[in-house]
Biopython code that builds the backbone (N, CA, C, O; Angstrom):
import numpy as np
from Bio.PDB.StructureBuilder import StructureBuilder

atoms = [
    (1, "UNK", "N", (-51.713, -37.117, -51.381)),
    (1, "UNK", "CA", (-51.629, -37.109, -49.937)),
    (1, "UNK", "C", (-53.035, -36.967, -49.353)),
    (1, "UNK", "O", (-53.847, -36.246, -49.933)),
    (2, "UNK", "N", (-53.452, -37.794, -47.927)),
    (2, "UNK", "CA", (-54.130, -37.469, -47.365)),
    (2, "UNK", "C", (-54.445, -37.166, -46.200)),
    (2, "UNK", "O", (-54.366, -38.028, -45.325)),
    (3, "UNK", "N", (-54.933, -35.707, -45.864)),
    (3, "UNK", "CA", (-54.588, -35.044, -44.452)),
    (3, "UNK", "C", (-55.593, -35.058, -43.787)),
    (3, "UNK", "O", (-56.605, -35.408, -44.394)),
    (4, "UNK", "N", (-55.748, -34.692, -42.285)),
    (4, "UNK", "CA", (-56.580, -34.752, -41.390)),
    (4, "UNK", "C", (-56.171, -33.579, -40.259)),
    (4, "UNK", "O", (-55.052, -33.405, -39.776)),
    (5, "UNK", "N", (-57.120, -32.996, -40.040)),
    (5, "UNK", "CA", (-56.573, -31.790, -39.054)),
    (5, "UNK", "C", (-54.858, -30.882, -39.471)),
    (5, "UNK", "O", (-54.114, -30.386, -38.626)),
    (6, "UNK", "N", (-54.632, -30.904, -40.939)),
    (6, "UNK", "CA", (-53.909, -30.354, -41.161)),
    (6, "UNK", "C", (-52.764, -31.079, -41.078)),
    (6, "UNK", "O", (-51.788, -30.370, -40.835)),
    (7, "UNK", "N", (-52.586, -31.968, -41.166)),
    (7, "UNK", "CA", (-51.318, -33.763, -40.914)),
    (7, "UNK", "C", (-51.634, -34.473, -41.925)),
    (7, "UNK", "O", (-52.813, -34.696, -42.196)),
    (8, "UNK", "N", (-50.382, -35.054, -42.813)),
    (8, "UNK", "CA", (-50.481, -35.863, -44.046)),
    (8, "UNK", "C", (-50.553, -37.077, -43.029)),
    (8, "UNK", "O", (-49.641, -37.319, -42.238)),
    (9, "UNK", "N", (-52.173, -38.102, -43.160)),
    (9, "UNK", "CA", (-51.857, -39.347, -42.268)),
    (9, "UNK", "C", (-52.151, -40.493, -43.572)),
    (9, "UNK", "O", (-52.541, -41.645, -43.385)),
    (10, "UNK", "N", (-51.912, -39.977, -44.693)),
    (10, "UNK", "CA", (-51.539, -41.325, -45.222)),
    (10, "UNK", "C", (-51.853, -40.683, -47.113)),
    (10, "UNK", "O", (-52.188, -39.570, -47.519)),
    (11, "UNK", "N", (-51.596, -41.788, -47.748)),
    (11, "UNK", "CA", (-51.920, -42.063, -48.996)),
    (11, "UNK", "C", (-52.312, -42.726, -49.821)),
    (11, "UNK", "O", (-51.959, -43.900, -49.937)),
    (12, "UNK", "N", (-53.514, -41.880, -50.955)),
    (12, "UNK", "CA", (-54.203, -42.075, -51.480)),
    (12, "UNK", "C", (-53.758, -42.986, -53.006)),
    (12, "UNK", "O", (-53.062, -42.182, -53.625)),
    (13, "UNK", "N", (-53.854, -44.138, -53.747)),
    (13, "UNK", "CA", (-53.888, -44.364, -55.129)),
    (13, "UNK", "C", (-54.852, -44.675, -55.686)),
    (13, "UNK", "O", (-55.569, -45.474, -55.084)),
    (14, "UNK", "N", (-55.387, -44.114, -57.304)),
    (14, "UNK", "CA", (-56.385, -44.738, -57.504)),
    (14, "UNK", "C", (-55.600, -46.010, -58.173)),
    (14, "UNK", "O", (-54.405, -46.253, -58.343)),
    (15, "UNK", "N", (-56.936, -46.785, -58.505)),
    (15, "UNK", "CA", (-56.877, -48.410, -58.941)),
    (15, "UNK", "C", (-58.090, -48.508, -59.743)),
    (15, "UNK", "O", (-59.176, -47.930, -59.732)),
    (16, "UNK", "N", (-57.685, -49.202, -60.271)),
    (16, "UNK", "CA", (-59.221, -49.810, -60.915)),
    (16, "UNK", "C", (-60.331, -50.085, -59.868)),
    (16, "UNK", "O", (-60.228, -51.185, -59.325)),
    (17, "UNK", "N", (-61.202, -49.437, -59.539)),
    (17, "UNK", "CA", (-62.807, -49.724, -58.519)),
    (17, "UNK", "C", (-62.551, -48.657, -57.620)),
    (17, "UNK", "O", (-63.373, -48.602, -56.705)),
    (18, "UNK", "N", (-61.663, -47.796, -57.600)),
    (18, "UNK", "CA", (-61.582, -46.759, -56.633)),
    (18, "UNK", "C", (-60.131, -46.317, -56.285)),
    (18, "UNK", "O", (-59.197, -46.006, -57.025)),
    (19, "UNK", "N", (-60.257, -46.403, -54.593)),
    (19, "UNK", "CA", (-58.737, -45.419, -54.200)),
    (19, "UNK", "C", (-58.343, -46.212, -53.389)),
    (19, "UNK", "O", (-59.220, -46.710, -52.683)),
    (20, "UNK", "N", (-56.774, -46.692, -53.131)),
    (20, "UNK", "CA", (-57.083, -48.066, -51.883)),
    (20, "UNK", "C", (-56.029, -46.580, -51.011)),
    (20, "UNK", "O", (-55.632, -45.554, -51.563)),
    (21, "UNK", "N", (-55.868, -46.931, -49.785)),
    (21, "UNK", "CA", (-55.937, -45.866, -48.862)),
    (21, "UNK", "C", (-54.379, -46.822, -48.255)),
    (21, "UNK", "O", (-54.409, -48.047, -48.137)),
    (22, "UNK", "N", (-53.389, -46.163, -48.002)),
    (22, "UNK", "CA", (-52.143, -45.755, -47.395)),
    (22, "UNK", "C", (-51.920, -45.101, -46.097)),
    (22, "UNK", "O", (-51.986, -43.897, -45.852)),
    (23, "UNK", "N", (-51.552, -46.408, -45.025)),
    (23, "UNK", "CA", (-51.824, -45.358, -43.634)),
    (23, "UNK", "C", (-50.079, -44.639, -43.496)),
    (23, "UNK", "O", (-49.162, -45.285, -44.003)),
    (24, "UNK", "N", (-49.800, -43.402, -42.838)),
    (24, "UNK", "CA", (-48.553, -43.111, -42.634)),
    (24, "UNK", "C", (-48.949, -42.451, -41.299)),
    (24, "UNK", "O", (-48.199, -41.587, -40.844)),
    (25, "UNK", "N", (-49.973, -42.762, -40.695)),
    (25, "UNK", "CA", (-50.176, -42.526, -39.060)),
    (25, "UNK", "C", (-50.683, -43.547, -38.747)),
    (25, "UNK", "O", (-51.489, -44.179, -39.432)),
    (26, "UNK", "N", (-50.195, -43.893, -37.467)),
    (26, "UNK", "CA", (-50.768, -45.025, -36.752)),
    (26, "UNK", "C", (-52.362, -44.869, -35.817)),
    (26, "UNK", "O", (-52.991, -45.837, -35.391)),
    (27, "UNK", "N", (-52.662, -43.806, -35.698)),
    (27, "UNK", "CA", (-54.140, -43.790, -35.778)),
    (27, "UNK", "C", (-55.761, -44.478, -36.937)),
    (27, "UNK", "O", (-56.897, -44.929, -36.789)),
    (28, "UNK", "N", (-54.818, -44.135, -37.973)),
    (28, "UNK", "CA", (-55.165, -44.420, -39.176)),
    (28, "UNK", "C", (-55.039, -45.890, -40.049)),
    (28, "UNK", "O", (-55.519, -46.225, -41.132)),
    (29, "UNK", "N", (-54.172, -46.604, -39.075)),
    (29, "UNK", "CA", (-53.723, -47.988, -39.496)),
    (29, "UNK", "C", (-54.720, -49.237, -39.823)),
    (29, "UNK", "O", (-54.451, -50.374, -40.210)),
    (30, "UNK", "N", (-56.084, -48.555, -39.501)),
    (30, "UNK", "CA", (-57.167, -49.474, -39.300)),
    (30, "UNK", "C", (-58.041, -49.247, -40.691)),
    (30, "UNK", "O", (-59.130, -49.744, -40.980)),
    (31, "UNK", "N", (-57.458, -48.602, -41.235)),
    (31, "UNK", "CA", (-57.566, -48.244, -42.944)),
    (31, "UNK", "C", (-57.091, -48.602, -43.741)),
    (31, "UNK", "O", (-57.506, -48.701, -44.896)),
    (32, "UNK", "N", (-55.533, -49.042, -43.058)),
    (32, "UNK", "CA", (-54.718, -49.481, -44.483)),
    (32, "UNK", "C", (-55.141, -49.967, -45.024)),
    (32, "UNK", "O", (-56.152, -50.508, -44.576)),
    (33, "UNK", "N", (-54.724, -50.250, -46.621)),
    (33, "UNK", "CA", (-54.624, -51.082, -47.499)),
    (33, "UNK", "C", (-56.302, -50.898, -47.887)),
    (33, "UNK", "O", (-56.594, -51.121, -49.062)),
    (34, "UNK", "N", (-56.897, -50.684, -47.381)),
    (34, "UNK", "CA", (-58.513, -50.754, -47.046)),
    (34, "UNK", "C", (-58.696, -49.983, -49.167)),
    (34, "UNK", "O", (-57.928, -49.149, -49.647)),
    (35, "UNK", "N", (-59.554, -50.449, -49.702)),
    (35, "UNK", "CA", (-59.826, -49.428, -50.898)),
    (35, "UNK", "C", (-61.659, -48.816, -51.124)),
    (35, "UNK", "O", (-62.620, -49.581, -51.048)),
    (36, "UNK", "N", (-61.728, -47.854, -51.300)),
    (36, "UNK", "CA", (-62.617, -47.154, -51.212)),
    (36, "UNK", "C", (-63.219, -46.617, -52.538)),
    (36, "UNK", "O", (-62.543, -46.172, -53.465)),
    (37, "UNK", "N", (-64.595, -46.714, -52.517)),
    (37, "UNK", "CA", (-65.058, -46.779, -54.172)),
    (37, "UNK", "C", (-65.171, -45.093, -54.766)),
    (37, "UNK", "O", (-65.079, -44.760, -55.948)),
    (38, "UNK", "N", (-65.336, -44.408, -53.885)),
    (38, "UNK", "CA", (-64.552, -43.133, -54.445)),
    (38, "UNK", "C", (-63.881, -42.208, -53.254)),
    (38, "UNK", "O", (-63.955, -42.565, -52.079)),
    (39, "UNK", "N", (-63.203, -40.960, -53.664)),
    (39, "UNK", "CA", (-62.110, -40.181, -52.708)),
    (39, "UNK", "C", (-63.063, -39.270, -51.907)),
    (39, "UNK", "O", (-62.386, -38.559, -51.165)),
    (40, "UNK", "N", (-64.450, -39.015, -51.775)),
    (40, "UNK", "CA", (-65.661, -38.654, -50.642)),
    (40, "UNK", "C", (-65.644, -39.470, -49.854)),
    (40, "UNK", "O", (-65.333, -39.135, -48.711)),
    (41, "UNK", "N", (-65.959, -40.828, -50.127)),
    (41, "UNK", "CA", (-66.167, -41.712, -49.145)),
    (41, "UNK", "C", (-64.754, -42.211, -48.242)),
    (41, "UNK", "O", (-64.848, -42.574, -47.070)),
    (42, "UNK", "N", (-63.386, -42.160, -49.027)),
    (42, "UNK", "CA", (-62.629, -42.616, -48.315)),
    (42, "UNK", "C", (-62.380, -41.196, -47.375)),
    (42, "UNK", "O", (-62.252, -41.313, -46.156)),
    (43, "UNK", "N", (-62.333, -40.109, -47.905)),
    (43, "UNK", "CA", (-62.400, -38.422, -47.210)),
    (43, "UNK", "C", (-63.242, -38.854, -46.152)),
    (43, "UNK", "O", (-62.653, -39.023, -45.084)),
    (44, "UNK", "N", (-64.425, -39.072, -46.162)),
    (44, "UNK", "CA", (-65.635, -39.418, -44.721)),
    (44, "UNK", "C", (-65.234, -40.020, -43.898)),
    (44, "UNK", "O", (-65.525, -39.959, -42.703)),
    (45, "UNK", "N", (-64.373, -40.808, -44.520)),
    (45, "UNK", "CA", (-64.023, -41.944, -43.086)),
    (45, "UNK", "C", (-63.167, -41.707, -42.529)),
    (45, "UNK", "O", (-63.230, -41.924, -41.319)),
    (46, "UNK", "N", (-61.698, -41.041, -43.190)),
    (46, "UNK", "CA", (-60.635, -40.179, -42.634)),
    (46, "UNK", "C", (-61.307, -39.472, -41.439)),
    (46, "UNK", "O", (-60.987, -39.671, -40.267)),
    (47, "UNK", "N", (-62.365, -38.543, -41.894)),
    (47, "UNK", "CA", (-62.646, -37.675, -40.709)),
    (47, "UNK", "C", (-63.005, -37.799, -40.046)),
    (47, "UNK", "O", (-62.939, -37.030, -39.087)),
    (48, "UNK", "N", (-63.860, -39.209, -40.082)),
    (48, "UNK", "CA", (-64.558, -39.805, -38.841)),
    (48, "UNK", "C", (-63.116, -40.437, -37.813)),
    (48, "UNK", "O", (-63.021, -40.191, -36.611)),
    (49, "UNK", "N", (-62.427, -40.998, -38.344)),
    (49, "UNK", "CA", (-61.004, -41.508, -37.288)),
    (49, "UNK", "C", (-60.642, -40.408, -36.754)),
    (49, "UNK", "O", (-60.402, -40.450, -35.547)),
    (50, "UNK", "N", (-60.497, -39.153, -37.444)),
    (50, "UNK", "CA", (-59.436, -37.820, -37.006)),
    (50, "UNK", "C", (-60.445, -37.325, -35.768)),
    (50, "UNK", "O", (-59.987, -37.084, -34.651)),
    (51, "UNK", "N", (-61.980, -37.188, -36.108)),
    (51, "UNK", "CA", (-62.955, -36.976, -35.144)),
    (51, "UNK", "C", (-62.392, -37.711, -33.356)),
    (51, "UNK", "O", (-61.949, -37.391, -32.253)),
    (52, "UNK", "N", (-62.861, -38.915, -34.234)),
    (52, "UNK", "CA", (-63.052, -39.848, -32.764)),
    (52, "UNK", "C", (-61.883, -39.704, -31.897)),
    (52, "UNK", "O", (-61.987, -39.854, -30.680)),
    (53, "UNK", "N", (-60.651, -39.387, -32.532)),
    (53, "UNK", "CA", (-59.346, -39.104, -32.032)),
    (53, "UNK", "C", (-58.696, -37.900, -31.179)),
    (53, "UNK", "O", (-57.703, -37.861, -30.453)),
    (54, "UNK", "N", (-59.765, -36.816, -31.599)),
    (54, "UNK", "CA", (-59.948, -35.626, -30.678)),
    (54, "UNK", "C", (-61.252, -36.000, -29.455)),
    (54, "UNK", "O", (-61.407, -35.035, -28.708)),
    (55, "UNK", "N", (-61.836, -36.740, -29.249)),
    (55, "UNK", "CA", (-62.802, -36.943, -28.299)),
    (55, "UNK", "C", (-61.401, -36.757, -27.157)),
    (55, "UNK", "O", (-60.220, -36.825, -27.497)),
    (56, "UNK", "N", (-61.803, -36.564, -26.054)),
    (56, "UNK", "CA", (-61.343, -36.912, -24.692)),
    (56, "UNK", "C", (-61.849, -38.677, -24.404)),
    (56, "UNK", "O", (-62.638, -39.481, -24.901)),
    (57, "UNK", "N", (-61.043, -38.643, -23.515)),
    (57, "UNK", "CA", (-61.658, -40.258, -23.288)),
    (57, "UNK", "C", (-63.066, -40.462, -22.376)),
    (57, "UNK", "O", (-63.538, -39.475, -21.812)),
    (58, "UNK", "N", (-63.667, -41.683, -22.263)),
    (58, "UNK", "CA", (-64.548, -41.837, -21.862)),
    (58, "UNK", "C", (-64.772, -41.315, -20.399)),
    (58, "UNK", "O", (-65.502, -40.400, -20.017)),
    (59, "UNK", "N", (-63.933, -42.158, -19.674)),
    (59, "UNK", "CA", (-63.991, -41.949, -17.868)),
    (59, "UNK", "C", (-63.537, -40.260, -17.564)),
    (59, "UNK", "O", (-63.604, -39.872, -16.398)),
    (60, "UNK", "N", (-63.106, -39.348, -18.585)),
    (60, "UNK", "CA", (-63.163, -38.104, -18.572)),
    (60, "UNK", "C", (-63.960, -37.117, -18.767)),
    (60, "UNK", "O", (-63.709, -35.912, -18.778)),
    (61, "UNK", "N", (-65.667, -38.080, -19.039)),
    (61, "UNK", "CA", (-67.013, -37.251, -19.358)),
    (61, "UNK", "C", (-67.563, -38.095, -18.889)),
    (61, "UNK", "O", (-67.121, -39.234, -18.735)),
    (62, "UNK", "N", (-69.000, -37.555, -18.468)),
    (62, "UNK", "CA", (-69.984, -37.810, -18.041)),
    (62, "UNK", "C", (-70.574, -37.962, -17.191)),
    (62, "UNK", "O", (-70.547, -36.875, -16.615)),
    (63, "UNK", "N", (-71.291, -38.772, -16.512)),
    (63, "UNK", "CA", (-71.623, -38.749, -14.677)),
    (63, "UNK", "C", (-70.889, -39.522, -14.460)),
    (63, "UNK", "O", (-70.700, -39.358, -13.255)),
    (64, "UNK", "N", (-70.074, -40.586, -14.870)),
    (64, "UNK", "CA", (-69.342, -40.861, -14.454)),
    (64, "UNK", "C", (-67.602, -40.137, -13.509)),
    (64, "UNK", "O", (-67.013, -40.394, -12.459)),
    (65, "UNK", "N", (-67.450, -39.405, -14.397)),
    (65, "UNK", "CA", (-66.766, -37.845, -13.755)),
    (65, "UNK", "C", (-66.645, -37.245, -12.598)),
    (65, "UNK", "O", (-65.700, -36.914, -11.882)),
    (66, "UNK", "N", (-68.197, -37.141, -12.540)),
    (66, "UNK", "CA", (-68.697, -36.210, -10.895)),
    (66, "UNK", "C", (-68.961, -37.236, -9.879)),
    (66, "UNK", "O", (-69.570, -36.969, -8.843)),
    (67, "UNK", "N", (-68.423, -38.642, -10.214)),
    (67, "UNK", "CA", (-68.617, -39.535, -9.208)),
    (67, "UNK", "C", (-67.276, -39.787, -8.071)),
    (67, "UNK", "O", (-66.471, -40.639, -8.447)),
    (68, "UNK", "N", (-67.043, -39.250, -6.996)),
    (68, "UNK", "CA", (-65.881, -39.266, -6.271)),
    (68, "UNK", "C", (-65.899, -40.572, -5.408)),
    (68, "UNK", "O", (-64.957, -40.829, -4.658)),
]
sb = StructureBuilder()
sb.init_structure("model")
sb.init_model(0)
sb.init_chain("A")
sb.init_seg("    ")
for serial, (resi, resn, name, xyz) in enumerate(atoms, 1):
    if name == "N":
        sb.init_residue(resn, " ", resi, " ")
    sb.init_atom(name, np.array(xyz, "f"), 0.0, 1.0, " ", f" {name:<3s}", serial, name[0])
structure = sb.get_structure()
């Protein structure tokens, strides 16, 4: 299994050349099938999606914001 913020969002198999990656969240769908040459690097990228996914949205920061 592979989790993100404490949520199984998908799964891991290895294969011959690495781990190919299993989405079971639709955040994560932009991974599927995707295979990764080892389980750090496919881990890095998990967290980078789970990251970007807690941002707030754009027009909710910045000077753009304080513009009425």
């Amino acid at each position: 299994m592979v989790e993100a913020d404490r949520k199984v969002v998908g799964l891991a198999v290895r294969i011959p050349g690495g781990f190919k990656f299993f989405s079971s969240d639709p955040d994560f769908k932009k991974i599927d099938a995707e295979i990764f040459p080892r389980a750090r690097t496919m881990a890095r990228r998990v967290a980078e999606i789970a990251r970007a996914r807690r941002l707030p949205f754009a027009s909710e920061v910045g000077p753009a914001s304080s513009m009425h």
